[in-house]
N, C-alpha and C positions, 0 to 999 in steps of 0.2 A: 272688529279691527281686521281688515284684511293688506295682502300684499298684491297689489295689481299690478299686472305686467301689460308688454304690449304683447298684440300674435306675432307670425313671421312678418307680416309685410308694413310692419312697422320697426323691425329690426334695425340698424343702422348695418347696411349692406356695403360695402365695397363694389364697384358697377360691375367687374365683371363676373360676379357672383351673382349668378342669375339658376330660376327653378332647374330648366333643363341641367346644366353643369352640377348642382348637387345630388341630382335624382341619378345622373350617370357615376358619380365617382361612391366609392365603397370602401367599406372596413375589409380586412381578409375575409371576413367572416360573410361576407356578402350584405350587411350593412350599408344601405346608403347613407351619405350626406343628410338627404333628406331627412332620414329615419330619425338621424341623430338631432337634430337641428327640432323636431318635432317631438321628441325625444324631453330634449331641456327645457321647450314650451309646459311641456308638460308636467314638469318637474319640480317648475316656478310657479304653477299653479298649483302642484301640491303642497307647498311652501306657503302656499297665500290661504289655502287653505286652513294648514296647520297653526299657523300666526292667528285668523281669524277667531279658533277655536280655544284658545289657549289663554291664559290670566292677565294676558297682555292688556287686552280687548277691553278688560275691566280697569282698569288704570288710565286711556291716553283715548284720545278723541285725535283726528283729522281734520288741521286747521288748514281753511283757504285765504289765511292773511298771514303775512310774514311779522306782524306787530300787532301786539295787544296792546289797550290802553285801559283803565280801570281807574276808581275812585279812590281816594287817597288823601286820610284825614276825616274831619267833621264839622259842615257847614254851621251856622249860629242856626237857630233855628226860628219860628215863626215866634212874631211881637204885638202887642197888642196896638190894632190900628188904633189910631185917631183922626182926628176930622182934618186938621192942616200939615202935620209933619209926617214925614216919609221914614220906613224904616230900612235900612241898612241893607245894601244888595244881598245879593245869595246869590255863590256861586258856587258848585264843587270843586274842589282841586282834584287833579290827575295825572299818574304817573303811567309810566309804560316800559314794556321791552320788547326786547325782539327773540325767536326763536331761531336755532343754531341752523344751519345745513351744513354737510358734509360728506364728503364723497369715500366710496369703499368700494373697492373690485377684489376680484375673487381670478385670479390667475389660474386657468386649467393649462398652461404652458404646452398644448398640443403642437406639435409640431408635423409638418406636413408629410415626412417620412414614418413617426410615430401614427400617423390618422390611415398610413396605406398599410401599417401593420396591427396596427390595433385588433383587437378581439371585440365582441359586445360587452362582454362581464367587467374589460375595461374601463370600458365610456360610464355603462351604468354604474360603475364603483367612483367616476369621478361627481357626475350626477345627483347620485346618494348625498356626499359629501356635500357639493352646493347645497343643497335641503338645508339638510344640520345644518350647514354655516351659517344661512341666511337667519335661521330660526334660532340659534346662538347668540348672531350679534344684533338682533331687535331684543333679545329677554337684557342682552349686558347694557347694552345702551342706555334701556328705559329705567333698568333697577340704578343703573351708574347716576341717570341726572333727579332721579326720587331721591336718595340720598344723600348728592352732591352737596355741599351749605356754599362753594365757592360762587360768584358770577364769573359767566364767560362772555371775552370777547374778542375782536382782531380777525383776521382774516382763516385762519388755523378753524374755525368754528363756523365761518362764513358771514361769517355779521359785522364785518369793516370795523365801524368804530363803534356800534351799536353792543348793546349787553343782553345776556339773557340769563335772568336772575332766577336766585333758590326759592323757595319759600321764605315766611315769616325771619328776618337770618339776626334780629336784634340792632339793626342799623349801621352791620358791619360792610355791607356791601358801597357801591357807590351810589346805588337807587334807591335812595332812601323810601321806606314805604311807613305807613299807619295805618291800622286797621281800624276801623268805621266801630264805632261805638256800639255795644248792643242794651241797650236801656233797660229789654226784658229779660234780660238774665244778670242787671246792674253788673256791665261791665263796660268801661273803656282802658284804650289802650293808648299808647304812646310809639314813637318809630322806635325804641329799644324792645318791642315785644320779639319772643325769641321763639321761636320753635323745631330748633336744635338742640335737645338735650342730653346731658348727660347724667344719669340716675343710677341710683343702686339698689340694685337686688332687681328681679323677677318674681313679683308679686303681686298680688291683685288691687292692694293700695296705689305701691306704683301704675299699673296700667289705668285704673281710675284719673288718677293727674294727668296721664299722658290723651288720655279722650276728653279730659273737661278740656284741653287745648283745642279741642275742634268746636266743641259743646259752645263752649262760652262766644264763641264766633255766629252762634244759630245755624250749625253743622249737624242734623240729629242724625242717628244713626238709622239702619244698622251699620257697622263700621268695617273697612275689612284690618287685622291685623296680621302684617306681613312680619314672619322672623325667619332665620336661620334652621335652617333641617340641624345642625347640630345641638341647636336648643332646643327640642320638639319635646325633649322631656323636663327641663325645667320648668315649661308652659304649662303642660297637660300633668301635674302633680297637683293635683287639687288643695292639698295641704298648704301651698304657697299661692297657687291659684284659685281662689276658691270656689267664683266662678265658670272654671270650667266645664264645658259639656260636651263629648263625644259624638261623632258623627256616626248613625246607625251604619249597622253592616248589612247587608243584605244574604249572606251568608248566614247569619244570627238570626234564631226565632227569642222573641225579645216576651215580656209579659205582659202588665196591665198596661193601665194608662199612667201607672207611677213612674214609668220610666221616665228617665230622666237625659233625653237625644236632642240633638242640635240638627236643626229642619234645613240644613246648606247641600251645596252641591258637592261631586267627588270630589273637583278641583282639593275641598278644604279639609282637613283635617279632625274639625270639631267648632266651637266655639266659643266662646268666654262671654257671661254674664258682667256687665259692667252696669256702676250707677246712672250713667246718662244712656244708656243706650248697649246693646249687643254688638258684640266682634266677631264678625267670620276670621276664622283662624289658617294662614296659609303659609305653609312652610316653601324656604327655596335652599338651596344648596349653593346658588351663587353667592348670598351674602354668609359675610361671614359671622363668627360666634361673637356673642353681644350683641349686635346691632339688630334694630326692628323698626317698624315702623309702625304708624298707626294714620289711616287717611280716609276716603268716601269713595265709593263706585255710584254714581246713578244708573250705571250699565252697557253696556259694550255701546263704543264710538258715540258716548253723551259728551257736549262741550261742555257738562258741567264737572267732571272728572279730572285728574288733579294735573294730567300733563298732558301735553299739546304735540303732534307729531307736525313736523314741516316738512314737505317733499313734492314732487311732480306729483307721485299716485298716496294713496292711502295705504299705509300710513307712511308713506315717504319713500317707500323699498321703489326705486324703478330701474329694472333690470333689463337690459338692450345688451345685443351679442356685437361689437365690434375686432377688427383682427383684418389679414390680410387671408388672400383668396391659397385655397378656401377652408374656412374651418381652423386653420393658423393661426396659436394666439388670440384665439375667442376669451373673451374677458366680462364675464357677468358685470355690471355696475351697477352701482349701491348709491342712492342720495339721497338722505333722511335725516332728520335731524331731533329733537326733541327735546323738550321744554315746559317750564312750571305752566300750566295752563292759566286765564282768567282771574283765580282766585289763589291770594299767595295766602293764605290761611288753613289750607286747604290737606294738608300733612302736618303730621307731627313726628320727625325722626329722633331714634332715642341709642343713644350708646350705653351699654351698660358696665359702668365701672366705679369702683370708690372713690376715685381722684380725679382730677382733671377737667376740660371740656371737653365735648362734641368734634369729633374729626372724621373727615371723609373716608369712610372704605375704600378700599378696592373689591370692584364686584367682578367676578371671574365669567 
């Protein structure tokens, strides 16, 4: 998953902003125009970089269609011919939605007397920040619509009258969905299957229930399982988890083969032994205490992965410098959107609490 931008000569320019007139004007510091403007190229590429690299990649594919459409329900199935009578069509029913766009700038509020005074450790300090911000708000976006159990729609979201729906959400949305029967693992469902839940306690029972939710759909793992950095120790207490298993350290000279390590990347923390299948274990600090998830990677920018980005570039970040001449009110721009990918069975979010249902976070 990467962030693609355009180069300069795709910028959206004002005419009389042309090479020569940046190359001539400068910061005090003897900074051109240029420098700078090649500068933020540069900047945005580290950004697309860093996005690529990052746990993002593993959750959300780049979609080149603004609407998915997918099966929905379960056909009768084949009957036994006979010589003169016909048996009954076949057809599959099918539902669909649409994925969000929506716009975000990033205001460097430069001003044309502040750009003839500026320093370099300026610009680079506001530069810096674009990075982070960009890389900020793809982790908040993505972790916000994993989560979300609401549908979105109206113009606020960029989908007119169109929706773009949660997962599994029990038939409370207006899309009503069914999930396809799985016969090999004797399971059907109904449009009330839910996979917003709200359970109790942190424990290796519970996270079993919360994976046969994928299981039972013909989801096999490995699985990844996203929680809160605040819970990192109620997860990894083996006492309540039992399957857990630590991620080696490379620091640590370890012993036999008795050892007992979890074969995942830094990104993760350890992993958990579960009855249908193993959890990579991945802690975030944006959500918050209680909440986790449980869902599938096929691996960076697979469209079988659980969310879906909509945008000009991949994964929707497209950033063009517009403003007046020159350099005045230059304004990064942001247009991406994101969305339950393909397959709504594909998560399982869990709130953990004694009482109550399933309610949306706020993911910071």
């Amino acid at each position: 998953m990467t962030i693609q931008i355009h180069d300069l000569k795709h910028l959206s320019l004002p005419p009389g902003w042309d090479g020569d007139e940046l190359l001539r004007l400068s910061l005090v510091d003897g900074t051109t125009y240029e420098d700078v403007v090649s500068d933020i190229e540069a900047a945005l590429g580290i950004a697309e970089e860093n996005v690529g690299k990052s746990y993002l990649a593993n959750l959300t594919y780049n979609s080149d269609v603004t609407e998915l459409e997918y099966p929905s329900g379960q056909t009768v199935g084949f009957e036994r011919a006979t010589e003169r009578a016909l048996g009954g069509g076949r057809r599959a029913s099918t539902v669909g939605h649409m994925l969000p766009l929506t716009d975000w700038d990033y205001q460097f509020y430069w001003t044309q007397k502040f750009l003839k005074q500026a320093r370099r450790s300026q610009i680079d300090a506001d530069i810096d920040a674009l990075i982070q911000n960009a890389e900020e708000l793809s982790y908040q976006q993505t972790l916000t619509r994993l989560f979300k159990m609401e549908e979105e729609t109206g113009n606020y979201y960029g989908l007119g009258t169109g929706t773009s729906v949660p997962f599994c959400d029990g038939g409370a949305g207006a899309i009503a969905y069914t999930p396809r029967k799985n016969a090999a693992r004797g399971k059907s469902f109904l449009a009330t299957h839910d996979h917003y839940l709200r359970l109790n306690g942190i424990t290796q029972v519970i996270l079993d229930q919360a994976v046969d939710h994928l299981w039972e759909h013909g989801i096999d793992g490995p699985y990844e399982l996203i929680i809160a950095e605040a819970d990192i120790t109620a997860w990894t207490t083996v006492a309540n988890v039992t399957g857990y298993v630590e991620r080696p350290d490379p620091s640590v000279m370890y012993g036999g083969a008795s050892e007992n390590l979890a074969n995942v990347g830094d990104m993760y923390i350890g992993g958990v032994k579960c009855k249908n299948g193993f959890c990579h274990l991945y802690a975030s600090g944006r959500i918050p205490t209680t909440y986790w998830a449980v869902t599938k990677s096929y691996g960076a920018n697979d469209p079988n992965n659980p969310l879906a980005i909509r945008g000009s570039f991949t994964p929707g970040v497209n950033v063009s410098l517009v403003g007046a001449y020159p350099l005045q009110g230059a304004t990064p721009i942001v247009e991406f959107g994101v969305g339950v990918g393909r397959s709504r069975e594909a998560a399982v979010l869990v709130r953990n609490d004694t009482t109550g249902d399933y309610t949306t976070p706020t993911i910071t």
